[in-house]
C-alpha positions as CSV (number, residue, x, y, z in Angstrom):
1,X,33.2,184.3,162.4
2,X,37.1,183.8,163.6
3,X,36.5,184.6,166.7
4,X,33.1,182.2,167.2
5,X,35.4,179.7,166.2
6,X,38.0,180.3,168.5
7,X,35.6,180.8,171.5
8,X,34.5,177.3,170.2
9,X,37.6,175.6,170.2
10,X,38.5,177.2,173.9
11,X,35.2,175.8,174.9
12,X,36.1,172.2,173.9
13,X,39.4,172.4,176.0
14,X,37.8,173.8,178.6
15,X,35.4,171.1,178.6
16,X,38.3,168.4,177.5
17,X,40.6,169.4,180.1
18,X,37.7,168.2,183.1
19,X,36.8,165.8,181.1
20,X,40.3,163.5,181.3
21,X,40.7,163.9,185.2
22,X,36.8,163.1,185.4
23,X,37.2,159.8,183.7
24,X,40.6,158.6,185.0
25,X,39.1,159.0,188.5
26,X,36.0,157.3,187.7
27,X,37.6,154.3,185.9
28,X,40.1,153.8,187.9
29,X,38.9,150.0,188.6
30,X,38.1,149.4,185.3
31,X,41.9,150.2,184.0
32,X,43.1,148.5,187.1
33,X,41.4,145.7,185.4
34,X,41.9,145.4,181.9
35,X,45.9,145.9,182.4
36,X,45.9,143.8,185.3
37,X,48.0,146.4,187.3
38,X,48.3,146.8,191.1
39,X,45.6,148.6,192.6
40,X,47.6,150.7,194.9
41,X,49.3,152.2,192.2
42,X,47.1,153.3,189.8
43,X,45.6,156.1,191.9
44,X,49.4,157.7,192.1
45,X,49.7,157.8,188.9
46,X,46.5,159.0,187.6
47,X,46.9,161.6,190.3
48,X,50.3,162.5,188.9
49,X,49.0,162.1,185.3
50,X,46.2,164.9,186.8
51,X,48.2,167.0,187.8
52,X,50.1,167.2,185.1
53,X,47.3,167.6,183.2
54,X,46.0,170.8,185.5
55,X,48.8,172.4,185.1
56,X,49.4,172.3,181.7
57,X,46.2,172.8,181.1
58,X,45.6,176.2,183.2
59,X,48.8,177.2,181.2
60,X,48.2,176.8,177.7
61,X,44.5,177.9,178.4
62,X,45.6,181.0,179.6
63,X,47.2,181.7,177.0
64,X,44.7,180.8,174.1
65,X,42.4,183.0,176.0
66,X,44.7,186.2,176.0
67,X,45.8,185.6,172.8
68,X,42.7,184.6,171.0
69,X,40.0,186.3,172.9
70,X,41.6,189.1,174.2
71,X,39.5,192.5,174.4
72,X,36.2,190.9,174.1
73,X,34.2,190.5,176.7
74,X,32.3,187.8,175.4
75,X,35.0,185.4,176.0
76,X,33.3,185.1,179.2
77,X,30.8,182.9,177.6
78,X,33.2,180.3,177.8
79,X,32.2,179.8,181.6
80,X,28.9,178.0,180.2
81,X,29.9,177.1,176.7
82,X,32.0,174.1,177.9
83,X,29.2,172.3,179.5
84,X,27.1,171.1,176.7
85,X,31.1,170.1,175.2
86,X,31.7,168.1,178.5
87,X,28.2,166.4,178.2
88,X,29.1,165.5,174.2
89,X,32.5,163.5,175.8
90,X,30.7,161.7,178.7
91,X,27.9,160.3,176.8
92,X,30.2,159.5,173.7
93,X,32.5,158.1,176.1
94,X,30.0,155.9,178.1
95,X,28.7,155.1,174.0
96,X,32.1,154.0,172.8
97,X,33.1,152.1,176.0
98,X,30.0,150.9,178.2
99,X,30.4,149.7,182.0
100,X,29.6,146.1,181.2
101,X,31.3,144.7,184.4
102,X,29.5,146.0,187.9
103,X,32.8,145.6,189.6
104,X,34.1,148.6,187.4
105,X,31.8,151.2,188.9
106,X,33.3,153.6,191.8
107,X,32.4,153.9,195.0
108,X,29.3,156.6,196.0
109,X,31.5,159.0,197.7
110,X,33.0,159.7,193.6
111,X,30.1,161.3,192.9
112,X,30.5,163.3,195.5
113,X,33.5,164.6,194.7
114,X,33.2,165.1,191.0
115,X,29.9,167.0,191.5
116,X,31.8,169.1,193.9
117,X,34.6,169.8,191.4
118,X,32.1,170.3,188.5
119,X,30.2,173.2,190.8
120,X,33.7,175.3,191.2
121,X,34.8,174.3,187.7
122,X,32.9,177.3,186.1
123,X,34.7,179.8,189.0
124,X,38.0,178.2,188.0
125,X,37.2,179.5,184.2
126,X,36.2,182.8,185.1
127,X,39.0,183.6,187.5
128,X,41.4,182.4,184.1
129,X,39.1,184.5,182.1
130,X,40.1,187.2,184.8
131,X,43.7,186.9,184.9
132,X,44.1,187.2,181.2
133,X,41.9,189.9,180.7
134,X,43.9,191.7,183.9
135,X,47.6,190.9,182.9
136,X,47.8,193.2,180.0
């Protein structure tokens, strides 16, 4: 039962950790907005912020997967598991805080984009489910 929990709880930050970049991209006008900031620079510094987040996140996933799910081979289930996780935050997000204004909603080319990163999102989890399984 440990272990469903921890394959849980590495699900959620799998799925939390697309979530963040996924919403800072797409409200990018609607912040721009609401703190009455420059337009030019709030894409550098959510792309920063991303970054950041990518890179801490790849780390301290990697190693919540070789420490807590280490030897099992069903911590590969965390390749699908974070997808129903990452639909509970967009629909509780777009809930808690609904697009009210039609000037706040991105361009067509983000879907685009974001479909494109959400296809090799799953490959990007099993090449860290990969690494940690091969590094011991």
């Amino acid at each position: 039962m440990k272990f469903f929990f921890r394959l849980n709880f590495v699900s959620i930050l799998y799925a939390l950790f697309i979530f963040i970049p996924v919403e800072l991209y797409i409200n990018i006008p609607r912040i721009t907005r609401l703190m009455d900031l420059e337009s030019g620079i709030v894409p550098y510094i959510f792309g920063f912020t991303i970054i950041v987040e990518i890179i801490a996140g790849t780390v301290l996933l990697y190693q919540l997967t070789k420490k807590w799910l280490n030897g099992r081979i069903s911590k590969f289930w965390t390749v699908i598991l974070w997808l129903p996780y990452f639909i509970f935050f967009v629909f509780g997000f777009a809930s808690f805080f609904p697009s009210t204004y039609a000037g706040d909603n991105p361009g067509p080319g983000a879907g685009l984009l974001l479909i494109g990163g959400l296809i090799f999102y799953p490959l990007y989890i099993l090449i860290l489910n990969i690494i940690s399984t091969n590094s011991d």
